[in-house]
C-alpha positions as CSV (number, residue, x, y, z in Angstrom):
1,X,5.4,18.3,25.3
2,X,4.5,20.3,22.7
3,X,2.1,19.7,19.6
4,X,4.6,19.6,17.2
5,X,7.1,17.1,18.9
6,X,3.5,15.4,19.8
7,X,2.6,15.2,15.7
8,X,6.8,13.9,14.9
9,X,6.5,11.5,17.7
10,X,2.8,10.1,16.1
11,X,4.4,10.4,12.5
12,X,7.9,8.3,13.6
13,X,5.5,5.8,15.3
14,X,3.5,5.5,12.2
15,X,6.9,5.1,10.2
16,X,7.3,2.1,12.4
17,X,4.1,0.7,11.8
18,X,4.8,0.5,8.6
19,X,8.2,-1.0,8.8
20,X,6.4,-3.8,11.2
21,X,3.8,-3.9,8.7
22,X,6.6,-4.9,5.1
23,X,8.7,-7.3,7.4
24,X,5.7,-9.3,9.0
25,X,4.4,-9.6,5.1
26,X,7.8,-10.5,4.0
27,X,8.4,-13.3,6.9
28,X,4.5,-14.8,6.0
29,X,4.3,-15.2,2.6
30,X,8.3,-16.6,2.3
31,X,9.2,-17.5,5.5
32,X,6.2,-19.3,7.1
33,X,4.4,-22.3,5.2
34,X,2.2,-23.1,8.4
35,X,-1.0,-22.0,7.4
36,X,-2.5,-20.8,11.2
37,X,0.3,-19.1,11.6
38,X,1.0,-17.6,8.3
39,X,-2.8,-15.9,8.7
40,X,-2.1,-14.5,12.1
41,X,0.9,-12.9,10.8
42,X,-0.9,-11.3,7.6
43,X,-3.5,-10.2,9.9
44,X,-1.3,-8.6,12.4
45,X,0.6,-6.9,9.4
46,X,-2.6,-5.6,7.8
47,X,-3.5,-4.3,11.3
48,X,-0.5,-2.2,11.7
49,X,-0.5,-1.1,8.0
50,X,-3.9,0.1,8.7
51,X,-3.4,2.0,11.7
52,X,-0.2,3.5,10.1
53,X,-2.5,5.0,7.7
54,X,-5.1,6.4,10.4
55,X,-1.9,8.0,12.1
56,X,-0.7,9.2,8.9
57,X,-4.0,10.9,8.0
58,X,-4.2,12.3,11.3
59,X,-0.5,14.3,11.1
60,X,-1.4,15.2,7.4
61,X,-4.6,16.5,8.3
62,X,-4.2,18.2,11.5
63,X,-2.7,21.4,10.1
64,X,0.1,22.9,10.9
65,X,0.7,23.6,14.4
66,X,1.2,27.3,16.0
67,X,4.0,28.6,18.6
């Protein structure tokens, strides 16, 4: 595999995260009204917002990639 389709592949699967990240906020703060379960959702979507981020920075600031 080469870098490039290595860096789309990270950058789609940050896309995701984010994705999993809006819909798990969505379904906890209208959805839910259980209050264990409402925080383990927030937390899990905080946790995938954040490490959409890291991924994001990562493509971003990896340069460009040479043939």
């Amino acid at each position: 595999m080469t870098p490039g389709l290595l860096k789309m592949w990270i950058a789609l699967s940050s896309i995701a995260f984010m994705f999993v990240a809006v819909f798990s906020i969505y379904i906890s703060r209208y959805k839910i009204k259980s209050g264990i379960v409402k925080i383990l959702i927030s937390a899990a979507a905080y946790f995938f917002m954040i490490a959409a981020g890291l991924l994001m920075i990562f493509v971003v600031f990896s340069g460009p990639v040479s043939k």
